[in-house]
DRENPA-3360 file (N, C-alpha, C; in nm, 2 decimals, always signed):
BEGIN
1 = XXXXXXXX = +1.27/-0.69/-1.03/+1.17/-0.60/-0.97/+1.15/-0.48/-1.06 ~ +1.00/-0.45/-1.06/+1.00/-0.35/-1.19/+0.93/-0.23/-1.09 ~ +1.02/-0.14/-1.11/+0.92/-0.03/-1.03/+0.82/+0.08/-1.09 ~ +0.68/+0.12/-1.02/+0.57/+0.15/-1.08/+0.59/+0.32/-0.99 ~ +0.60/+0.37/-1.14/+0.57/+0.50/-1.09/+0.47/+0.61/-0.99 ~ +0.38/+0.64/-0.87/+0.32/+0.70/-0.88/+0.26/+0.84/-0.89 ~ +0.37/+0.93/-0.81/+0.38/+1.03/-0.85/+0.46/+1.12/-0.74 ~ +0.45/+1.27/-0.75/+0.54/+1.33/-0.71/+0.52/+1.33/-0.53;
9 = XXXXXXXX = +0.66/+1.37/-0.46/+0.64/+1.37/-0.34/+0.58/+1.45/-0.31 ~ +0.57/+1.61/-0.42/+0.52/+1.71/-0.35/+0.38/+1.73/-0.37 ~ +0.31/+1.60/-0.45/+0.19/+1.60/-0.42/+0.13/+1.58/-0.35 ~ +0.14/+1.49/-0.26/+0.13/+1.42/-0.11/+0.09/+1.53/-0.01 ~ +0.01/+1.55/+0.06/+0.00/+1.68/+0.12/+0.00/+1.61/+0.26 ~ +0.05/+1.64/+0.42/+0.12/+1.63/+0.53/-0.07/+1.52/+0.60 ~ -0.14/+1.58/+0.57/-0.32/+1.50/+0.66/-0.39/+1.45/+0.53 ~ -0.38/+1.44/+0.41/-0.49/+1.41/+0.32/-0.42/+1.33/+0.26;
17 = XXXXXXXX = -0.44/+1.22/+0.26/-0.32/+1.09/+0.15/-0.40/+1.12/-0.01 ~ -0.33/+1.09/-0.09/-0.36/+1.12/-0.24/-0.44/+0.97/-0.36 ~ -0.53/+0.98/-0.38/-0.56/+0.90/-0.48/-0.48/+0.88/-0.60 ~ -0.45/+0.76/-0.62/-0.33/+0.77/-0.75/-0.41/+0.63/-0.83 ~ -0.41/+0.63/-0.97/-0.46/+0.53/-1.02/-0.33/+0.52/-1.09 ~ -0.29/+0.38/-1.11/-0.14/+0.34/-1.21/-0.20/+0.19/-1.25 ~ -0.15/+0.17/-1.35/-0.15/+0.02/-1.40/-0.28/-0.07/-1.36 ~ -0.41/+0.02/-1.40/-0.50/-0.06/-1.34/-0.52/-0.07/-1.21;
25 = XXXXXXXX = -0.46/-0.04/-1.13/-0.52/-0.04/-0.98/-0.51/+0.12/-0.91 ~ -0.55/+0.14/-0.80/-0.60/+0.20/-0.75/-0.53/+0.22/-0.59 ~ -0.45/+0.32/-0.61/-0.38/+0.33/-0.41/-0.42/+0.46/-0.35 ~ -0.39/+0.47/-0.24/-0.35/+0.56/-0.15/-0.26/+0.61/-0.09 ~ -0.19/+0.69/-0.14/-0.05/+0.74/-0.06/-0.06/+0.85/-0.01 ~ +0.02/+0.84/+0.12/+0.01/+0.94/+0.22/+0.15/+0.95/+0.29 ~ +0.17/+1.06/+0.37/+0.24/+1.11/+0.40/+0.22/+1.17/+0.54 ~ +0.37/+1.06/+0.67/+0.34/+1.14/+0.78/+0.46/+1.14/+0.85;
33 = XXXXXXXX = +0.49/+1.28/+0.92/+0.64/+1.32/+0.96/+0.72/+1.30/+0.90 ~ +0.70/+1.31/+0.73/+0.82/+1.31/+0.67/+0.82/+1.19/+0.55 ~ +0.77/+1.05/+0.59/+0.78/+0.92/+0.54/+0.65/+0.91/+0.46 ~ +0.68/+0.86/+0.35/+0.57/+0.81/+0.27/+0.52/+0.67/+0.29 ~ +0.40/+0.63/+0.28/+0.31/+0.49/+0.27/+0.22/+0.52/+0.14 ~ +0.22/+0.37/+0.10/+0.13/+0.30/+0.01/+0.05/+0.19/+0.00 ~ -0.09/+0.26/+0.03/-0.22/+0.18/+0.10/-0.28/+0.13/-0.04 ~ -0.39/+0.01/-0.04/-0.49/-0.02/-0.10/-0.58/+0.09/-0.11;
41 = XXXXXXXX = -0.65/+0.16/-0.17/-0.71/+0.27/-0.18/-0.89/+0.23/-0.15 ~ -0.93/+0.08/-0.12/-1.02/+0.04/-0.02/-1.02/-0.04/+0.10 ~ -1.14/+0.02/+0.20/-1.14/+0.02/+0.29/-1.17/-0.14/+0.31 ~ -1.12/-0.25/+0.42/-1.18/-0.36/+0.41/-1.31/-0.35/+0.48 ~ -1.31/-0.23/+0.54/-1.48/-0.29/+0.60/-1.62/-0.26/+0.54 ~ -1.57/-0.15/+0.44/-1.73/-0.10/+0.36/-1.64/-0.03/+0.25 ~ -1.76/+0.04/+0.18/-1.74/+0.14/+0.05/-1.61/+0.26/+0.07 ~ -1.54/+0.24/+0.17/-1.45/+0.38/+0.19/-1.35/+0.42/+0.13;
49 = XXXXXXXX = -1.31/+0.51/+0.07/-1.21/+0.48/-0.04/-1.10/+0.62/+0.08 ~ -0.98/+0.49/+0.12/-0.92/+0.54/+0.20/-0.80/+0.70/+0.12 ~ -0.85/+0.72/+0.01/-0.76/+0.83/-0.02/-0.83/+0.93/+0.01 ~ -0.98/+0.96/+0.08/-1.06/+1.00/+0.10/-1.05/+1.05/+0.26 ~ -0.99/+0.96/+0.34/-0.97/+1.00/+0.46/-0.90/+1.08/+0.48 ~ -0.84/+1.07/+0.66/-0.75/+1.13/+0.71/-0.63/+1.11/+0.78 ~ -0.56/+1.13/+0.76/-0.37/+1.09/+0.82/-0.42/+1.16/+0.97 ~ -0.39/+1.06/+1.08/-0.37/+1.10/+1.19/-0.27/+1.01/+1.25;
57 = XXXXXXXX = -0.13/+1.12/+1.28/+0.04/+1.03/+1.34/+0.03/+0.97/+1.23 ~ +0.02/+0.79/+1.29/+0.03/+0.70/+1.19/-0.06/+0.60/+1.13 ~ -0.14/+0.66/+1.14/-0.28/+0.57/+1.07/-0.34/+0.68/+0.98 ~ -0.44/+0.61/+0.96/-0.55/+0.66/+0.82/-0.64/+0.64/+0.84 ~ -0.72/+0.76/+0.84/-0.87/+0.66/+0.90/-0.97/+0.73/+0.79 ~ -1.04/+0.59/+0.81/-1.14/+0.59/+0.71/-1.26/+0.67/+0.69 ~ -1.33/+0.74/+0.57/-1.41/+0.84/+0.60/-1.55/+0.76/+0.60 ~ -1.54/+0.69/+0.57/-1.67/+0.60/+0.57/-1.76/+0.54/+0.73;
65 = XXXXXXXX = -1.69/+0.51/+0.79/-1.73/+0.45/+0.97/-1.64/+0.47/+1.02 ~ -1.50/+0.63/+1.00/-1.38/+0.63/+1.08/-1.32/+0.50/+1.18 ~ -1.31/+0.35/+1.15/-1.21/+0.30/+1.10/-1.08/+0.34/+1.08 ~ -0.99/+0.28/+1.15/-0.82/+0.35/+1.12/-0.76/+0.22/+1.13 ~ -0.63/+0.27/+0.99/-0.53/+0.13/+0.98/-0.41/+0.21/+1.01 ~ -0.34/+0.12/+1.01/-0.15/+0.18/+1.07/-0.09/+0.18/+0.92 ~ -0.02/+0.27/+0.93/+0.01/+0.34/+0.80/+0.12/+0.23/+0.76 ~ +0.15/+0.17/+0.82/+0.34/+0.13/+0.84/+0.26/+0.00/+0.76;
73 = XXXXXXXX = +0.21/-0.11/+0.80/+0.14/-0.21/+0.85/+0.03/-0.24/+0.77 ~ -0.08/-0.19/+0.76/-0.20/-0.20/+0.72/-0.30/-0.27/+0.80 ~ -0.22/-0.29/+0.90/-0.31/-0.36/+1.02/-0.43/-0.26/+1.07 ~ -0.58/-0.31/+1.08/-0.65/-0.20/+1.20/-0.62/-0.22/+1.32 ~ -0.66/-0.04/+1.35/-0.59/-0.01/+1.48/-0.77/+0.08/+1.55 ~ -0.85/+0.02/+1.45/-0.92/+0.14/+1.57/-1.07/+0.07/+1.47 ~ -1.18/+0.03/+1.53/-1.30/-0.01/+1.47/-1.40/+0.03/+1.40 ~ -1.46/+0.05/+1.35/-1.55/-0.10/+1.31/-1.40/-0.18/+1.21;
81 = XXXXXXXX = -1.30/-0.16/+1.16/-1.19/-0.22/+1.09/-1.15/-0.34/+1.14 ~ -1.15/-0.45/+1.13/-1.06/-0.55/+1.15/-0.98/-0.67/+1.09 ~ -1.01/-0.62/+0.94/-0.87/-0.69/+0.86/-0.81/-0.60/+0.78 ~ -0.67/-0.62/+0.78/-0.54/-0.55/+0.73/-0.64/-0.48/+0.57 ~ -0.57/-0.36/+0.54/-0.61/-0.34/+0.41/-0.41/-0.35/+0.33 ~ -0.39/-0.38/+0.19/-0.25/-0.43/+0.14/-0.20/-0.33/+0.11 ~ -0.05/-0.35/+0.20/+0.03/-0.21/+0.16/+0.17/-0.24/+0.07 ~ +0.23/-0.14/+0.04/+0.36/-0.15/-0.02/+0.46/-0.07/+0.01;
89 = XXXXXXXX = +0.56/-0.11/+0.01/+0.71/-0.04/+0.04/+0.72/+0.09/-0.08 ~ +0.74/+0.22/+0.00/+0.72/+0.35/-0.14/+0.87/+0.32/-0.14 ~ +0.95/+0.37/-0.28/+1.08/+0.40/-0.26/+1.06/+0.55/-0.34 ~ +1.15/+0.65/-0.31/+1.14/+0.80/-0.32/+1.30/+0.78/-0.39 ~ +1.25/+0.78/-0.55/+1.38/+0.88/-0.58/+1.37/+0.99/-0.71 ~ +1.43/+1.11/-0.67/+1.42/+1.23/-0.73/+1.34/+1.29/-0.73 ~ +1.24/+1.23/-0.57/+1.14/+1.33/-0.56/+0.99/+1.28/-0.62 ~ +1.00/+1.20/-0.66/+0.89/+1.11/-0.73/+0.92/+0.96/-0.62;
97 = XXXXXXXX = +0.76/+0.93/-0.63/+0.76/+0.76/-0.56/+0.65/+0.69/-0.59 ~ +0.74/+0.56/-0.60/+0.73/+0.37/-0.65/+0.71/+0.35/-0.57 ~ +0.65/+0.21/-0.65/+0.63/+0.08/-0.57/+0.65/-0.03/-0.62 ~ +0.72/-0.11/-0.58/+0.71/-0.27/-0.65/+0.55/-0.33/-0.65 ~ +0.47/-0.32/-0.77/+0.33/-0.37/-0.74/+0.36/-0.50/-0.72 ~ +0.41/-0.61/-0.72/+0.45/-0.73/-0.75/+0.50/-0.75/-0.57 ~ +0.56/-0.69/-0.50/+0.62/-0.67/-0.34/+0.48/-0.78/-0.31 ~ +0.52/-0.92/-0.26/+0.46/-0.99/-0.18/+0.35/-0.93/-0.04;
105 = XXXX = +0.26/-0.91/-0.01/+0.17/-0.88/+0.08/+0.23/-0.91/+0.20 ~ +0.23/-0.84/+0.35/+0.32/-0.82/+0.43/+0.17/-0.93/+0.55 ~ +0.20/-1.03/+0.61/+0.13/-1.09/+0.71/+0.09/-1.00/+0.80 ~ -0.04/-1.06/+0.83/-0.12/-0.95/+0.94/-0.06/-0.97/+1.03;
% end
């Protein structure tokens, strides 16, 4: 397992998830009560580029047709959304956070 840098925890701000570009692709990481998530940084239902949105509890919702996925999950939780957008396991150490880009896709 090779882990991919994205960037610092304290960039993450507590309602606004952060656009990160690494290795060619493109995420969204966000931050809620404490825990980090790492989203596909698009939306499955249209143009939305979910680092654009808003952290509410535990979803994200989309700024495009507010659409919301579950932060944990990537499952949608709220419409027009209804297929998972790909997430990944963050791991936090020293204050900076990874991802296994390679981490198998988690079943809807």
């Amino acid at each position: 397992m090779t882990l991919l840098r994205l960037c610092r925890v304290d960039e993450v701000a507590d309602d606004a998830p952060l656009r990160v570009e690494a290795a060619g692709a493109v995420y969204a990481v966000a931050k809620s009560a404490g825990a980090i998530f790492v989203l596909a940084d698009q939306c499955t239902h249209g143009p939305g580029k979910l680092s654009e949105g808003t952290v509410l509890g535990s979803e994200l919702e989309c700024p495009f047709h507010q659409g919301r996925f579950d932060l944990r999950t990537g499952n949608p939780t709220y419409p027009p959304c209804t297929e998972m957008v790909r997430t990944w396991t963050a791991t936090v150490k020293a204050g900076e956070i990874f991802i296994d880009p390679d981490e198998p896709a988690k079943p809807g």
